[in-house]
C-alpha positions as a Markdown table, in Angstrom:
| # | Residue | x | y | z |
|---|---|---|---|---|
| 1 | Unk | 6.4 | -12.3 | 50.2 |
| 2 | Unk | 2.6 | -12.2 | 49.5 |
| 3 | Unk | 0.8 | -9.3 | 51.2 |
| 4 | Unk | -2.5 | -10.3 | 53.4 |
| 5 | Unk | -5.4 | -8.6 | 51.9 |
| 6 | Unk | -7.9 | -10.3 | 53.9 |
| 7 | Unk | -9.1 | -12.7 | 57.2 |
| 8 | Unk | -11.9 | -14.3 | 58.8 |
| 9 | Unk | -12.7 | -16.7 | 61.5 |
| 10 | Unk | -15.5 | -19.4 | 61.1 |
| 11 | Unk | -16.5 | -21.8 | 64.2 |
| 12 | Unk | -17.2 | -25.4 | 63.5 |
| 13 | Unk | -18.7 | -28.1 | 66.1 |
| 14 | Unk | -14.8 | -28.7 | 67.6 |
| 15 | Unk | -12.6 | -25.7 | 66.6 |
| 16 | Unk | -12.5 | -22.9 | 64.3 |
| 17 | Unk | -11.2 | -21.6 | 60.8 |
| 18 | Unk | -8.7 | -19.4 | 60.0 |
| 19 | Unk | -8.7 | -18.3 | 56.5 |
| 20 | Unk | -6.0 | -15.8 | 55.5 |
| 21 | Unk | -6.1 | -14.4 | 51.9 |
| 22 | Unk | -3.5 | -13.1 | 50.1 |
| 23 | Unk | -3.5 | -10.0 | 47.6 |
| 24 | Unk | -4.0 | -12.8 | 44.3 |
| 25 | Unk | -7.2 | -13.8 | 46.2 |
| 26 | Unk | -5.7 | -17.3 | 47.1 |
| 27 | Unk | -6.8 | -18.6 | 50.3 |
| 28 | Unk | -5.5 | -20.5 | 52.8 |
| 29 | Unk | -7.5 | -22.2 | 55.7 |
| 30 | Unk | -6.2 | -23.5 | 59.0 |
| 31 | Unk | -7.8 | -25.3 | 61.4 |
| 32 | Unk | -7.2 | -23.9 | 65.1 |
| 33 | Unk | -8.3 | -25.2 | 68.6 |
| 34 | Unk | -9.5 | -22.2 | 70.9 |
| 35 | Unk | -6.5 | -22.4 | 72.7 |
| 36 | Unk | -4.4 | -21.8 | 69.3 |
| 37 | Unk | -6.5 | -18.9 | 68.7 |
| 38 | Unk | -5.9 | -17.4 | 71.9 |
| 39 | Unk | -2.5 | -17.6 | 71.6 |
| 40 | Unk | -2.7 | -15.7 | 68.1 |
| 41 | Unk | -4.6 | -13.2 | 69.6 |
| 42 | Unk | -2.4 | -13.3 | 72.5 |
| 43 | Unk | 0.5 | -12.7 | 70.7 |
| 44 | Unk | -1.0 | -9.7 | 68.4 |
| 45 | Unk | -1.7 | -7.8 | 71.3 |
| 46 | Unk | 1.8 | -8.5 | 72.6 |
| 47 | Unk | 3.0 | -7.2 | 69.5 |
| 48 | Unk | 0.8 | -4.2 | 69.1 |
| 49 | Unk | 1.5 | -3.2 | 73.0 |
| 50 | Unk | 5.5 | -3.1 | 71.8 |
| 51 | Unk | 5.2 | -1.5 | 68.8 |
| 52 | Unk | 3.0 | 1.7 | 71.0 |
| 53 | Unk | 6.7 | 1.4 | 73.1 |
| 54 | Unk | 9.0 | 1.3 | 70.5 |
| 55 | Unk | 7.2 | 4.4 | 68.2 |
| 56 | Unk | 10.7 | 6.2 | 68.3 |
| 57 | Unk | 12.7 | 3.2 | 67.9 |
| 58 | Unk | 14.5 | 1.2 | 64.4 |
| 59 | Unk | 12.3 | -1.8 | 65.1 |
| 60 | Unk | 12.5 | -3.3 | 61.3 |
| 61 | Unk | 14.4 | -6.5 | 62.8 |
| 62 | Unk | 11.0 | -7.4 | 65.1 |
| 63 | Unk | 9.9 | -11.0 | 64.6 |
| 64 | Unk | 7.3 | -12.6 | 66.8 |
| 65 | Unk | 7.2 | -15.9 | 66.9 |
| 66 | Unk | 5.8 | -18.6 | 69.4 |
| 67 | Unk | 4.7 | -22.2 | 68.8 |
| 68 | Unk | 1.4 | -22.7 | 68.8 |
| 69 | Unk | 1.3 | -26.1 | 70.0 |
């Protein structure tokens, strides 16, 4: 499994960027409407929110996922 090292997010004219890079340095760019974005976002902080609840809980089995469109 690589390990993410690093992230950005560039705008263009119709959508944006979504670069993720990987420990090696090898990058890998998606293009994402805003809507797909949001839902990233979206689902991060869902994930985040239930991690805070589950702080005394075995939560190694947790795997978000939701189509993106």
């Amino acid at each position: 499994m690589r390990h993410l090292a690093k992230f950005s997010i560039s705008v263009r004219e119709e959508d944006f960027v979504l670069q993720l890079v990987d420990e090696a340095g090898q990058a890998y760019d998606f293009a994402t409407s805003p809507e797909q974005l949001d839902l990233v976002i979206d689902a991060l902080d869902e994930l985040l929110s239930e991690d805070d609840a589950l702080d005394d809980e075995e939560d190694d089995a947790l795997i978000y996922q939701k189509p993106l469109g």
